[in-house]
TORKOLKE-14013 format. One record per residue: residue number from 1; chain; x, y, z of N, C-alpha, C in turn. Coordinates in steps of 0.05 Angstrom, whole numbers. Layout:
// residues N
    i  ch      nX      nY      nZ     caX     caY     caZ      cX      cY      cZ
  NUM   A       X       Y       Z       X       Y       Z       X       Y       Z
...
// end
This chain:
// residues 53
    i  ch      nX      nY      nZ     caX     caY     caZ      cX      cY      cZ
    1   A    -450   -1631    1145    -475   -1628    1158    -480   -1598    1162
    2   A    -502   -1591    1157    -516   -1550    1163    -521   -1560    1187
    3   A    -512   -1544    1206    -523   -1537    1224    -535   -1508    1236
    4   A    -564   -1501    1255    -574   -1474    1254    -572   -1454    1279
    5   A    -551   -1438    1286    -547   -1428    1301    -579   -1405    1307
    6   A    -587   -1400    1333    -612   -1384    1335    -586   -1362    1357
    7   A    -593   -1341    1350    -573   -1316    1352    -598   -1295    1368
    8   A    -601   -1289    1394    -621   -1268    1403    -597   -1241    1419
    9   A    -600   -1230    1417    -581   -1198    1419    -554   -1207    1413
   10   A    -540   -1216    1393    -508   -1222    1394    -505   -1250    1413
   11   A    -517   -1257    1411    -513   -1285    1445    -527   -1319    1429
   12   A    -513   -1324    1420    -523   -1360    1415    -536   -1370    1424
   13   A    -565   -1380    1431    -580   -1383    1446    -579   -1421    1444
   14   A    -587   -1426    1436    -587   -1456    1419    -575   -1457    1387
   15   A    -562   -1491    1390    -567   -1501    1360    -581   -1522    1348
   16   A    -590   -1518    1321    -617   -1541    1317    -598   -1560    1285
   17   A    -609   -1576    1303    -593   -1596    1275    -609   -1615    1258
   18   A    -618   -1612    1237    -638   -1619    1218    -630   -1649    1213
   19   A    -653   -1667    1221    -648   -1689    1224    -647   -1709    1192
   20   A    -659   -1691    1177    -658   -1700    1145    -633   -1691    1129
   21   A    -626   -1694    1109    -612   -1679    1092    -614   -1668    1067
   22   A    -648   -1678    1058    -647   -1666    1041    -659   -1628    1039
   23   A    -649   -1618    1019    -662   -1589    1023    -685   -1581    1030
   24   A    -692   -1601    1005    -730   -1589    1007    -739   -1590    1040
   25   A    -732   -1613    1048    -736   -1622    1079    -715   -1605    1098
   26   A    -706   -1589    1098    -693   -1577    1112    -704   -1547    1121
   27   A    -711   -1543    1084    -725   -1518    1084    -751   -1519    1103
   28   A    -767   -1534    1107    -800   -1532    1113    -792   -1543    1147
   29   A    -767   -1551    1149    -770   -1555    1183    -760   -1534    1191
   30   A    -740   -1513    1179    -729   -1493    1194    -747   -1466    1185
   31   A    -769   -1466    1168    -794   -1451    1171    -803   -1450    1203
   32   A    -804   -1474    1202    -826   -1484    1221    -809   -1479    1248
   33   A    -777   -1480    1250    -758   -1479    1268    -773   -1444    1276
   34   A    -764   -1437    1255    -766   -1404    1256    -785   -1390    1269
   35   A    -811   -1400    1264    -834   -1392    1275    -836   -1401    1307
   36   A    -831   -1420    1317    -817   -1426    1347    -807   -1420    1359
   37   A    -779   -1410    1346    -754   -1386    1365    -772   -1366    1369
   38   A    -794   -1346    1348    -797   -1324    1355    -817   -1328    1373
   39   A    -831   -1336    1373    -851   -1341    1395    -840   -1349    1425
   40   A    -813   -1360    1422    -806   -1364    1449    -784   -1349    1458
   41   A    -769   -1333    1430    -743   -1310    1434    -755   -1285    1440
   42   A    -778   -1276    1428    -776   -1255    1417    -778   -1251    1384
   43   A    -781   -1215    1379    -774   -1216    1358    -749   -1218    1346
   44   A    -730   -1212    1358    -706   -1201    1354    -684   -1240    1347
   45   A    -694   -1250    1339    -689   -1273    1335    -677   -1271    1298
   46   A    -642   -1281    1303    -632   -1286    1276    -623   -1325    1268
   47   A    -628   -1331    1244    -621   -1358    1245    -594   -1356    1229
   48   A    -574   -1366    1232    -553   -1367    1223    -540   -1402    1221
   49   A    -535   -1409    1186    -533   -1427    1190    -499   -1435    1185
   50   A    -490   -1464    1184    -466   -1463    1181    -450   -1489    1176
   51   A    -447   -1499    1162    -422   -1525    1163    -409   -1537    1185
   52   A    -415   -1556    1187    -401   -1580    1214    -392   -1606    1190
   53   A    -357   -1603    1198    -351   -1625    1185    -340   -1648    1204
// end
């Protein structure tokens, strides 16, 4: 499973876990993730994703 770490100054803020699996569908919700964090982080908002087995 990807899971999406949202990273604001070095500090883990939340994780978002994509409730689909496929790509295409992963891609257009963590657009859409993206545009959310910054409006509610800041700019300084990194997405970092990662493997959960």
């Amino acid at each position: 499973m990807i899971v999406y770490d949202i990273v604001v100054n070095g500090e883990i803020k939340e994780t978002i876990k994509p409730r689909k699996n496929r790509l295409k569908e992963i891609y257009a919700y963590m657009l859409e993730q993206s545009k959310l964090m910054k409006v509610k982080y800041g700019e300084n908002v990194k997405i970092k994703g990662r493997m959960v087995y």
